[in-house]
N, C-alpha and C positions, 0 to 999 in steps of 0.2 A: 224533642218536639213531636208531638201529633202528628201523622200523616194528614193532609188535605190534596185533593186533587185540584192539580194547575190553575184550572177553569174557576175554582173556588177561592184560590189563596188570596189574601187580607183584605176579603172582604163581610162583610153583611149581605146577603144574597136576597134581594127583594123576588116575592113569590106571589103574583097576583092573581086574583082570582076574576073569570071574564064569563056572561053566559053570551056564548056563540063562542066559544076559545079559540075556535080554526079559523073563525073570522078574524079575529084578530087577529091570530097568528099572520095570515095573509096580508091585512092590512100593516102589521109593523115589518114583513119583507116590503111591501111597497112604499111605503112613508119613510120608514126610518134606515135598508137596508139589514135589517137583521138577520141575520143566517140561521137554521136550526138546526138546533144540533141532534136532537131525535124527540119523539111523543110516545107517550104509552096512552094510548086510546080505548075505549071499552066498546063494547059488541054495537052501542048504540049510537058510534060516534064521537060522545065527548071525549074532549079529553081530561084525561084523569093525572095525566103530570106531563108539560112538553116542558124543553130548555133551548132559548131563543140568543145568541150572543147578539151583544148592542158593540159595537166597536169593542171588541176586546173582552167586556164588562158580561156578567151571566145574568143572563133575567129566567123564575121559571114561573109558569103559568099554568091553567085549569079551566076546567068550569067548577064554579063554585059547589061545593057539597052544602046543600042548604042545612043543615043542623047544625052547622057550625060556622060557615061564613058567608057571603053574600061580595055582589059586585059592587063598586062604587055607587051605582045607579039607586040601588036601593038604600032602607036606612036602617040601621040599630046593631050591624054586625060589625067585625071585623073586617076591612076589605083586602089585607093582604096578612101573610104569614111572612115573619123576620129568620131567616134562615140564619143560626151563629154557631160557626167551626169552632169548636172547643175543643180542647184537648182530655179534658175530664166532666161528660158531659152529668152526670151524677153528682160529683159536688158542685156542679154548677148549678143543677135545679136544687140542690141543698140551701144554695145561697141565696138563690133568687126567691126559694119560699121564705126563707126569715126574711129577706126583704119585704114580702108584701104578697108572692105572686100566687096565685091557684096551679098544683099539678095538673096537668091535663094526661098527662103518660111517662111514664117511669121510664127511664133509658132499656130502652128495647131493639135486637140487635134485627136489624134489618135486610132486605136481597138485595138492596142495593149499593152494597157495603159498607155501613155506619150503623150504628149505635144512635136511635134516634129517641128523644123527650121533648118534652112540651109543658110551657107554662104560660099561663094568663096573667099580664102582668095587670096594676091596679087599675090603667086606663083602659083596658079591655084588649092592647093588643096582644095578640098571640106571638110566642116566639120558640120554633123550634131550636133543638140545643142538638147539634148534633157532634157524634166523636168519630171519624172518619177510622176505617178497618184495612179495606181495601180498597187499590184506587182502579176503579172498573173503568174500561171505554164505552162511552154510550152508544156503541153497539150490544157491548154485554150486558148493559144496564138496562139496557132495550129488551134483549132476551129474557134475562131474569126476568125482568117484569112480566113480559108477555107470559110466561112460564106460571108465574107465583097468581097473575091474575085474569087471565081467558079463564070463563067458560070451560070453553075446546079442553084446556089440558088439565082441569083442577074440577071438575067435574062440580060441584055442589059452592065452590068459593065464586063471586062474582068479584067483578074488579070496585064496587063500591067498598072495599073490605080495604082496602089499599088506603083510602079518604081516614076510613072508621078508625083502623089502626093506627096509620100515622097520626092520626090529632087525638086519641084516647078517647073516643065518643063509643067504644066498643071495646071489647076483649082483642089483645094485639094478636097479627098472623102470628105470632112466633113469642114461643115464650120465654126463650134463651133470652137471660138479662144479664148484663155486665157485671162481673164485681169488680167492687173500687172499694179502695180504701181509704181512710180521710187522712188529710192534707193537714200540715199545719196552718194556725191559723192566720199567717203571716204571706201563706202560698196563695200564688192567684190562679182559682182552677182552670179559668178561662184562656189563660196562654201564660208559657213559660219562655216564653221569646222576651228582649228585653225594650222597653221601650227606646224609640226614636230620640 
């Protein structure tokens, strides 16, 4: 089986997108008791990916990257991205485009240890497909971040590059791609665990 980290396992990880994100952030520690677990922020505040626990359960969040998504508040976007632990995340977006879906980005191996892709399925929702590599703590997730997107240490990269990348609205940071190889057609790429 795939590696996934703790914080992640058998779930679907809802990823929403808020403008004022630190607001919120504050307001779900006051309302709902949320603890966080760390942010990666860019030079002007926003945040560009925090992870928030709900009782146990991982929520992660943003401010919205407007070419791609929008807050609730608004109308005609996506308002959240569907985060799914796969174990081959390449035949997965194999599967999910003869299904129906649109690539947004080809499994591309990321610094915060996965293998990340993207597709638009036919209702418009986005859903990251992601194959977990390394299981980082988000403190080093935090580093790397901070690392791969300040200003300060990447000199001409901004942290908008991070939004662009992950969702394939841009050329990805990194162009190390996974090879996979296909599965028969009887394997389910999305987990080799057995059902309940």
């Amino acid at each position: 089986m795939a590696m996934r980290p703790e914080r992640y396992r058998d779930a679907v990880v809802p990823h929403i997108y808020i403008d004022g994100a630190d607001a919120a952030v504050r307001f779900y520690k006051d309302a709902f008791g949320a603890e966080e677990l760390f942010r990666i922020a860019g030079p002007d505040g926003r945040i560009i990916h925090a992870e928030l626990s709900f009782c146990g359960a991982t929520i992660m969040l943003g401010d919205p990257d407007d070419r791609l998504y929008a807050e609730p508040r608004r109308v005609g976007r996506c308002t959240a991205g569907l985060h799914l632990f796969v174990d081959d995340n390449a035949a997965t977006v194999r599967r999910a485009v003869k299904a129906g879906c649109e690539e947004i980005q080809a499994p591309t191996d990321m610094f915060y240890g996965a293998s990340s892709a993207s597709v638009r399925d036919p209702f418009g929702h986005v859903w990251v497909l992601l194959t977990w590599k390394d299981d980082l703590s988000p403190s080093e997730m935090e580093r790397r971040g901070k690392e791969e997107l300040d200003p300060a240490f990447k000199g001409s990269r901004c942290a908008s590059e991070f939004s662009r990348s992950m969702y394939g609205t841009a050329r990805a940071i990194k162009d190390a791609r996974r090879s996979s190889t296909a599965r028969s057609p009887r394997s389910n790429p999305i987990s080799s665990r057995s059902r309940r």
